[in-house]
N, C-alpha and C positions, 0 to 999 in steps of 0.2 A: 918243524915247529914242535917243540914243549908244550903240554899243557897247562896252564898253572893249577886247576882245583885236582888233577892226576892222584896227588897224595892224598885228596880226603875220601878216597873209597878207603869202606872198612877191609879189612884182610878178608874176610868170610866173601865177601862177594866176589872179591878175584879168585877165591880159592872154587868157588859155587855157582851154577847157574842153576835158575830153576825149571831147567830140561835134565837136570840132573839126581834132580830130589825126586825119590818116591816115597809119600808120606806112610806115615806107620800107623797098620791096620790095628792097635791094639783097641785104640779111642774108638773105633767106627763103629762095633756095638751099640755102644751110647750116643756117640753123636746122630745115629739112626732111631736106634730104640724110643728117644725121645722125641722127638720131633712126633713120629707115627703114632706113640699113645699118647700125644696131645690133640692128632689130630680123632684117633677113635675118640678119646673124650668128648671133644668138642661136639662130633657126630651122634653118641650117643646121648650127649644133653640136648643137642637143638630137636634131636628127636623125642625127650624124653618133653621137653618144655613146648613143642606143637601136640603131643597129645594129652596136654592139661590143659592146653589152649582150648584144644578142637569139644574136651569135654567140658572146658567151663563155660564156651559156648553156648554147648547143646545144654544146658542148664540155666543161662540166662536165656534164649531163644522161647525153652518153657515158659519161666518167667514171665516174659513180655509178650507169649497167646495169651496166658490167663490174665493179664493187665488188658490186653485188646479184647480178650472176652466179658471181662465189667464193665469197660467204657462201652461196647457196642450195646451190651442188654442192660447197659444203664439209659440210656438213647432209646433202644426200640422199647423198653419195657413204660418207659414215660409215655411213648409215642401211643401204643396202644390203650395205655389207663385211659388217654388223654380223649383217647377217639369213644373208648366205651361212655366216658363220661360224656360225651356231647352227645350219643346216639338217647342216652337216659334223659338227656335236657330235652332235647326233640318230642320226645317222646312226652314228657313233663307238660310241653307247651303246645300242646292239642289237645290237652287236656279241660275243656270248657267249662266246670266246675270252678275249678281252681283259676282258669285265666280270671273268670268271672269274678271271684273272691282277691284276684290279684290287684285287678282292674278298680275295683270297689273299696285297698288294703284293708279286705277284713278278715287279720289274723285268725279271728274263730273258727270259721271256715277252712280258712288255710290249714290250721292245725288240724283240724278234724278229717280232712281229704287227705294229707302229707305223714300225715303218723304213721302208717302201715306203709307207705311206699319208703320212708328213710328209715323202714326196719329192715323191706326187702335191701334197698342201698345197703345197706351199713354187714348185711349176711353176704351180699354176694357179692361186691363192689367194694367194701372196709371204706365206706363214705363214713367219713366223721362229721362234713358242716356241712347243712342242710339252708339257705338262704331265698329267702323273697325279701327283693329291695322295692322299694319306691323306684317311681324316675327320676328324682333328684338324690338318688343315692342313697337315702333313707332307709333302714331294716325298718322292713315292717313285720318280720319274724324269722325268728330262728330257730326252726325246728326241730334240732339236736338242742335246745335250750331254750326251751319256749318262755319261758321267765322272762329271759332277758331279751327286752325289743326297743327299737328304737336307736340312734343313732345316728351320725352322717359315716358312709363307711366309704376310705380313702387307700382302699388297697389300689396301684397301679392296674392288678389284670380289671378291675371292675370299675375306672377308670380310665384302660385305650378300650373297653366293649363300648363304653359310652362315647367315644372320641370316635372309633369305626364303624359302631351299629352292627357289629359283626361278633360270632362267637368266638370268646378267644380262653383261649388257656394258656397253664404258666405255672412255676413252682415261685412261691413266694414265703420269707421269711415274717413270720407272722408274731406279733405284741409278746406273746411270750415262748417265744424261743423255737415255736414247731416250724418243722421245714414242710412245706405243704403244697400238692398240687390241684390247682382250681382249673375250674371251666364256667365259664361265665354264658350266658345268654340275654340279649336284651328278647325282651318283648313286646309287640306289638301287635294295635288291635286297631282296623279299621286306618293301617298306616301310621296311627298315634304309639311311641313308646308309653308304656303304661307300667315297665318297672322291668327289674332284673330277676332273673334264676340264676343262683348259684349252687355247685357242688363243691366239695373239697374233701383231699385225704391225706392223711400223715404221708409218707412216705417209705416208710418201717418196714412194711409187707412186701415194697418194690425191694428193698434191699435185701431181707429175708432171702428172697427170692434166688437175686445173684448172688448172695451166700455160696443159697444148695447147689447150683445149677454151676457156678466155678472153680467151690471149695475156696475160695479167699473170706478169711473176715476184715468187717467191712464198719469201719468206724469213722462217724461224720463230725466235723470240727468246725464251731461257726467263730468269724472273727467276732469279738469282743465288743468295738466298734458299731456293728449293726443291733446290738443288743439291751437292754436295761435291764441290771442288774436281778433289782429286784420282782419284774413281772418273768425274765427268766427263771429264778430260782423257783416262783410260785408256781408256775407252768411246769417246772420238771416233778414239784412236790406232786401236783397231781396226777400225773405220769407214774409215781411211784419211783422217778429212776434217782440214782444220784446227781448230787449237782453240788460240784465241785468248782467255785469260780474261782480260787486261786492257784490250782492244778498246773497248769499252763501261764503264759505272762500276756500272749495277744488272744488266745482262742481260747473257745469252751466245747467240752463234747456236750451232744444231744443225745446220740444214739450211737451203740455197736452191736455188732451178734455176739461179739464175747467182750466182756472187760477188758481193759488192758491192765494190765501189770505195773508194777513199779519197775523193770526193765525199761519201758518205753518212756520213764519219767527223766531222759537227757535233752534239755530242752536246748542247748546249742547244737549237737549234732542233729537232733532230730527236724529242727526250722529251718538249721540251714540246707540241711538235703530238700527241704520241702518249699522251699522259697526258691531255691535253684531249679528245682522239677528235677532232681537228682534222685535216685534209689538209695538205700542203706540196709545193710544188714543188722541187725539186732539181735544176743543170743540173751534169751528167758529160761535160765537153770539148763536144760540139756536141749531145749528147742530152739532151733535156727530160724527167726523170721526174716523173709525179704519185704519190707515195706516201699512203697510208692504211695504216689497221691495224684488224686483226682481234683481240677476247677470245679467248684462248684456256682454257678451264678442264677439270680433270681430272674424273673419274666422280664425285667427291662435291660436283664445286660449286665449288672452288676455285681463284682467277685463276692458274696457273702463269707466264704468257706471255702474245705478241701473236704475230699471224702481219704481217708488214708486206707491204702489197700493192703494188707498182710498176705503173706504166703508161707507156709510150714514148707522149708526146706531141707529140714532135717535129714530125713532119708539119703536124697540127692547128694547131698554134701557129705553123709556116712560114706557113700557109696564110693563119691567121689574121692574121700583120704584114702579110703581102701584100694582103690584102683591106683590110686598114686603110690602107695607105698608098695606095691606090689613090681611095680612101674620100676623103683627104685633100687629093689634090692634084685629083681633081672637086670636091671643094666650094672650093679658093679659085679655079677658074674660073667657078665659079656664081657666086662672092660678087663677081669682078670685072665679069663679065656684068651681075650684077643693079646692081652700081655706075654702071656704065654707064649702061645705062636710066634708071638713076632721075635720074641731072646730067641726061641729055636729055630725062627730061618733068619736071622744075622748073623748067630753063632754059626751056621752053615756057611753063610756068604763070607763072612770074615772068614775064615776058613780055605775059602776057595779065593778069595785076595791074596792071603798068605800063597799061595801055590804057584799063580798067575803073579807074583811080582816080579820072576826073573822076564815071563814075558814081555811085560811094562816097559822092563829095562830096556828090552831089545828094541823095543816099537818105540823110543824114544830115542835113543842110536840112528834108529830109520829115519826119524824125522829131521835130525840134526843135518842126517847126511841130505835131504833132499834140502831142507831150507840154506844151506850151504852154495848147494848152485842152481840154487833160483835166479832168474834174471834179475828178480827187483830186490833193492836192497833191505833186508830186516835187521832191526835193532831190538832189545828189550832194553827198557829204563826200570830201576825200582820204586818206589816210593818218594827216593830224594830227588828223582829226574837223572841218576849215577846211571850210564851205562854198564849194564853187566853182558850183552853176548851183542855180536858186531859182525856179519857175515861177511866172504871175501867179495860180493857185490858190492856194498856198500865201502869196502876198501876202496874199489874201481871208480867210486863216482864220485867221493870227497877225496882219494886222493892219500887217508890215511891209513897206517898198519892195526892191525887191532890191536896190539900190544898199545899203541897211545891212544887208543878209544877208550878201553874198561876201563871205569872209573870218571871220566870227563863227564861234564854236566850237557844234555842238552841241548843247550840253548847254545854252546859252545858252539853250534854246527849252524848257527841262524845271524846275519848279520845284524852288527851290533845295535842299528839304527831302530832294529825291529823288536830287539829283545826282550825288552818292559813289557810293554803291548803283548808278546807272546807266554811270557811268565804266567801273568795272571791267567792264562787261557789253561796252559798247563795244570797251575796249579788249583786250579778249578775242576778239572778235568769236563767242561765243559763242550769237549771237540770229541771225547769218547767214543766210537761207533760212528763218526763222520770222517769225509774226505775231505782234507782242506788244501791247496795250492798255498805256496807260501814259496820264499826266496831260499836257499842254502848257501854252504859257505864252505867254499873249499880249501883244500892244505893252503893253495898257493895265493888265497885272498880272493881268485876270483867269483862271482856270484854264479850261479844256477837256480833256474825253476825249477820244485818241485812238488811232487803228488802224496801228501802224507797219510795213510789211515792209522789209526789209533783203536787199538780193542784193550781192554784189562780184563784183569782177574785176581782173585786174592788168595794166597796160600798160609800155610801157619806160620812163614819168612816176612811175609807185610805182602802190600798189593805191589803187581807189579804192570808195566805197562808194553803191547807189544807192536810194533809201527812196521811198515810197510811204507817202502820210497822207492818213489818213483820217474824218471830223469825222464821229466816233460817240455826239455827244451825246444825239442822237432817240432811239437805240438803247439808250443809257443809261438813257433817261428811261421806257420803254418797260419795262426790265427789271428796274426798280425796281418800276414799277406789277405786273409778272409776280408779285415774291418779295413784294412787299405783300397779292395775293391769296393767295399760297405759304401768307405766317406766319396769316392769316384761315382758311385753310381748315386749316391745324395746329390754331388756337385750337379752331373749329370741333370736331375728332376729340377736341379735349381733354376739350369740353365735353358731349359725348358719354359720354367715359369717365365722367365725372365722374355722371352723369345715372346711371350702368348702376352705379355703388354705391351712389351715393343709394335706388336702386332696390332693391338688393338687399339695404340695412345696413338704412336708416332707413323702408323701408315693411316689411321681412321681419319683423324685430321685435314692431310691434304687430301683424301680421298673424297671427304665430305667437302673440300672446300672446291674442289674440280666438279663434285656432283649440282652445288648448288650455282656454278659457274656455266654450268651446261645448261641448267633450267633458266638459266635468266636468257642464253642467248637462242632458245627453243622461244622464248615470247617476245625477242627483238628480229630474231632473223625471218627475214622474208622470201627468200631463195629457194626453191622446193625442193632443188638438188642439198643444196646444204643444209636444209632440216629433216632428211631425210639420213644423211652423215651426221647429224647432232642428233636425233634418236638415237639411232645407231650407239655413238660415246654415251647416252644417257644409259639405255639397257646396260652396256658395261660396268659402270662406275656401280650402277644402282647393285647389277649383282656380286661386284666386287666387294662392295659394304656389306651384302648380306654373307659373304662367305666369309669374309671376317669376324663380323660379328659371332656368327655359328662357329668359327675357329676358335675364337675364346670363352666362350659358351662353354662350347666339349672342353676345352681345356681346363677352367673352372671346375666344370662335374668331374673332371678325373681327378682331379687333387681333393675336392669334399668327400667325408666321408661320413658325415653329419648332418640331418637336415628337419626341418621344422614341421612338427607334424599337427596339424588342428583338423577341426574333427568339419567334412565338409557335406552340403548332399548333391552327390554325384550327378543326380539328373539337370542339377544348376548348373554345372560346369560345363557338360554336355551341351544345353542350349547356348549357354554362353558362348562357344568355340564354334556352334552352327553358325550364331548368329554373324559372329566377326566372319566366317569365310563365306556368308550368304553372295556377299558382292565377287567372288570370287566364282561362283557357280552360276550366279545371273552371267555371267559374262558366257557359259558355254550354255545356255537353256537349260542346267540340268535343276535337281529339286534333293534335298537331302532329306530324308524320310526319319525321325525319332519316333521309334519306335520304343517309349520309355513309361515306367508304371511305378513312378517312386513314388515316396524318395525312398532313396542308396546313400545310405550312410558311409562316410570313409573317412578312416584319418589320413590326411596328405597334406603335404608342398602343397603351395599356390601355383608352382612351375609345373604340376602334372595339368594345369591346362593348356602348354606349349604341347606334350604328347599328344593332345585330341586334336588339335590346330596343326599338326605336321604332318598328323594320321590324314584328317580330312581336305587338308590342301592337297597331299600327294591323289587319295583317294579322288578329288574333281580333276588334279594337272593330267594323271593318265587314262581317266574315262572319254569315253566319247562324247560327242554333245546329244544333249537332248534324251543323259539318260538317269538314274537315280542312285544316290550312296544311302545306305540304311545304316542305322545307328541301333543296337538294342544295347541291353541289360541281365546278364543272365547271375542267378546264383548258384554258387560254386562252394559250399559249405561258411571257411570260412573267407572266402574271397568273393570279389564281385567281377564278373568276365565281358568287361566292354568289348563289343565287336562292332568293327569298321566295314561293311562289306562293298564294293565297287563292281561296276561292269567293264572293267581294261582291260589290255591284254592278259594279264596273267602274269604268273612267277613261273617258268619252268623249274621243278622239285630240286635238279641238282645247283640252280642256284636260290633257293629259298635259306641255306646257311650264314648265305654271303650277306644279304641284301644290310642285314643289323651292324654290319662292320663299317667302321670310316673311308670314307673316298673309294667304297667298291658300290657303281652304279651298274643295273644287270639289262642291256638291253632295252635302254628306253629310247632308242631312237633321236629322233632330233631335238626331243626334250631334253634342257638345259637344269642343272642341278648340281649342287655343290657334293650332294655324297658326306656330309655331313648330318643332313637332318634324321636319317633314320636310328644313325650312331646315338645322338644325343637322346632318341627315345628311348631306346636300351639302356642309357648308362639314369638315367631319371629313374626308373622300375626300378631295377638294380639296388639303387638307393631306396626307395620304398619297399624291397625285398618281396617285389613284385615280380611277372612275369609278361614276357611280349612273344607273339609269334607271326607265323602268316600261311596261312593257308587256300586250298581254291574254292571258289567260291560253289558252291551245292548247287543252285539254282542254273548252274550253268559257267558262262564266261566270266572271267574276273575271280577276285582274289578278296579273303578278308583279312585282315589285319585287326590282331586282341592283344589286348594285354587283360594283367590279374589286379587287381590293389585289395588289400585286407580291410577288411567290415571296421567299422567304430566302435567300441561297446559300448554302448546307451547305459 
């Protein structure tokens, strides 16, 4: 046979195989040298870019203690003003003088008692408002401004004192612009409220405070909305500080420890980091601020403002370019260092490649000659799927010479039926590194199985591909005869089943129909010889049906492999299965003792009550009379360990293996028994992935009989 694609190999590939090429060291330098100072760069950036990481870290982490050190001593420093000012109110309203003047609202009094104590306030405490209210809310003086009296005053904290009757404090945004924190006190006299004490203080000296104590400056910003223009502006006039209402477009400042700049005057980036609860950098001439913001909210809950927190991170960030560039110009001496090295140990290798190339040659020679006479046959394909090298195995099992192989495609060696289907596989190389079985095609047309593997590689000639064949015809023929015994022993199980209805349809029928034949003529015959011969048939028949029955039973359970689990309590079952064999043990005087302290949860089959009802029948059929079977419940981690125990003869030990197999009955005497029921306890467990056993009984004569079932999960 001719090939027809024969002539489209190029000349070079018949002239060449690529066991024949050994490529040329001259490139290797390079195609080395680069790869490796891509990968030192890379190495030296990921390391150069985790240690600007690790320090910009450690500079935001700063950061955000001294942001966690305002908000906390912005908290406890409120908390304590708040508690001085209530022990001063206390104090204020024991005061009998004054209650008395309170009680009576006679400012004169009050003023004349109150002047020297809201001087001590105002020295040691920085109390700015000094108040005695009426009980309807009324000022009846003000003592930081005795002038002015009178009023209804509608602040919230002096408002829930009178809603609780309790002392309450609170920072409250006040008519003109000051951020203020009160303490309130109602009083009473004789149980009667008789009017309010109030205190109050800017809040300036608390920020002050966390100023020094963080080093952050500390600028508070009220929304615009909670404010009136013009009792603002008046309020800041007498404050002396700036007021600036059109500065900003929602907010206004009240108070900072420093000004701020016309740097911090970008009012889009700066709202929206501060609307977001975002941080921003900010540089003022050569100082780097980190700015944040604080909620700021009044005594009922409500957002008034932000406090904007600064931090000089100048230093930090000097420190830090410094360390980065230092960072940078070590690593492009490392990177030149390690370039270094690396030309002078390639140029060495390249060097010792040159040397070792006639070895190459040889160790290539060697390879040719073992893959030669390898049993299995090897082919290489190139890129086009063109056979380029064909071993004389592969001559042996398609049948051709290699002279009409090189050059032939493929697929040329695949019957034609399969070729399409095989092409794409090919040409995907989607079988690469796997073993695939497929059909071949030999000189003489006839077909063979066989075992292909496929590896590739790719050289500076294009990729090429290299296969492994393997003549799995034996193995075919071997595995035929396997699934031919397979489908026999199916038929086999078929005929089986088949047998286990026949059993149960076509003998149950007249079996019942002779059993219900025998009972009519047990209530017509009158002859005592002859119903004593009709019992007789009735025993028969009756146990005839039950060993059928139990023959297709077991036969059933051995073909399921499947079964319906719901979740039961085992102590129910247990009674339930005394109960039905109650009449069964009345008949010998004996008493079954439950011995049970549930409930015993358990997922099972409803047919694991036929295992307790075949345990306990057998457990009365081979007791004596007039004696007792115990039932307990033991726990066994995750299983629950039912034990049956009897007073009967016993299992002698070498046959305690048997007893659980079909139709091996051990020694029971003139006891009648199909040799089936113990079978079917087994194969029931089995299925519930339970256990059964039998052992002697402890307390003496007789035997117990346990099985295991697994717990429910509640």
């Amino acid at each position: 046979m001719v090939l027809s694609d024969r002539n489209e190999v190029e000349e070079s590939d018949k002239k060449r195989s690529p066991l024949d090429k050994v490529p040329s060291s001259s490139p290797i330098i390079w195609k080395l040298l680069i790869p490796l100072l891509l990968t030192a760069l890379i190495l030296i950036a990921s390391f150069s870019v985790l240690l600007w990481w690790q320090q910009d870290q450690q500079i935001e982490e700063g950061i955000q203690k001294t942001i966690d050190l305002v908000q906390n001593d912005y908290e406890t420093t409120l908390e304590k003003q708040s508690s001085k000012m209530v022990t001063e109110l206390n104090w204020i309203a024991v005061n009998e003088p004054l209650i008395d003047a309170l009680e009576k609202q006679d400012p004169d009094t009050l003023l004349l008692n109150s002047q020297n104590l809201y001087d001590r306030l105002s020295q040691v405490h920085n109390i700015s408002h000094f108040y005695y209210q009426g009980p309807d809310r009324v000022n009846v003086l003000r003592v930081h401004m005795p002038d002015k009296r009178g009023g209804s005053i509608e602040r919230f904290t002096l408002l829930e004192a009178e809603r609780t009757g309790n002392v309450v404090t609170g920072l409250e945004l006040g008519s003109l612009g000051f951020f203020t924190l009160w303490a309130i006190k109602p009083v009473y006299s004789n149980g009667t409220l008789i009017g309010y004490i109030e205190l109050g203080k800017e809040i300036e000296d608390i920020l002050n405070s966390i100023s020094e104590n963080t080093g952050a400056e500390l600028t508070v910003f009220i929304y615009k909305d909670s404010l009136d223009r013009n009792n603002w502006e008046n309020g800041m006039l007498k404050l002396d500080r700036e007021a600036d209402w059109d500065r900003y477009s929602s907010k206004v400042i009240i108070y900072g420890t420093v000004p701020l700049s016309t740097a911090f005057e970008q009012p889009i980036e700066l709202e929206e980091a501060i609307t977001k609860g975002n941080s921003l950098e900010i540089v003022d001439n050569e100082t780097i601020w980190h700015t944040s913001s604080m909620t700021l909210n009044d005594a009922s809950g409500d957002e008034v403002g932000f406090m904007l927190i600064r931090q000089d991170i100048t230093a930090e960030r000097n420190l830090f370019a410094e360390n980065l560039k230092r960072l940078i110009i070590r690593s492009i001496l490392l990177f030149v260092l390690l370039c270094s090295f690396y030309f002078f140990m390639l140029k060495r290798t390249a060097q010792s490649i040159f040397e070792n190339e006639f070895i190459v040659k040889e160790s290539s020679d060697r390879f040719r000659s073992v893959i030669e006479s390898a049993h299995d046959a090897v082919m290489i394909v190139n890129s086009k799927g063109k056979i380029v090298y064909w071993n004389k195995r592969a001559e042996s099992i398609f049948g051709y010479d290699r002279d009409e192989t090189i050059g032939a495609h493929l697929l040329t060696f695949i019957p034609e039926r399969y070729r399409e289907a095989h092409k794409n596989k090919f040409n995907g190389s989607d079988i690469t590194g796997l073993t695939v079985q497929i059909e071949g095609l030999k000189k003489d047309g006839s077909e063979i199985p066989i075992e292909l593997s496929l590896s590739s590689w790719n050289s500076k000639h294009g990729r090429y591909y290299g296969g492994v064949i393997r003549d799995i015809t034996k193995r075919k023929e071997d595995e035929d005869m396997l699934k031919k015994y397979a489908a026999e022993l199916e038929r086999s199980n078929e005929l089986k089943t088949i047998f286990a209805d026949i059993m149960r349809h076509d003998l149950m029928n007249p079996i019942s129909f002779i059993n219900g034949y025998v009972g009519v003529l047990l209530e017509t015959e009158k002859d005592p010889d002859k119903v004593t011969k009709i019992k007789c048939l009735k025993k028969v028949t009756s146990k005839l049906i039950i060993m059928i029955e139990e023959a297709s039973k077991f036969s059933m359970l051995e073909e399921s492999d499947e079964i319906t689990l719901k979740v039961f309590d085992l102590e129910f079952m247990l009674r339930s299965s005394a109960m039905y064999i109650q009449k069964q043990a009345d008949e010998k005087e004996m008493s079954i003792e439950l011995d049970l302290h549930g409930p015993y949860f358990v997922k099972a089959d409803p047919m694991v009550e036929d295992v307790f009802a075949n345990i306990l029948s057998n457990a009365i059929k081979y007791s004596p009379k007039r004696t007792k079977v115990i039932v307990d419940v033991a726990n066994q981690g995750e299983f629950w360990k039912i034990s049956i125990t009897d007073s009967g003869e016993g299992i002698a030990d070498e046959d305690k293996p048997l007893v659980f197999d079909r139709f091996k009955r051990v020694n029971k005497g003139n006891i009648k028994g199909t040799g089936l029921g113990l079978a079917i306890v087994k194969r029931i467990m089995e299925l519930h992935e339970g256990d059964v056993g039998v052992s002697n009984n402890p307390e003496g004569q007789g035997s117990v009989f346990w099985v295991t079932l697994k717990k429910a999960d509640l």
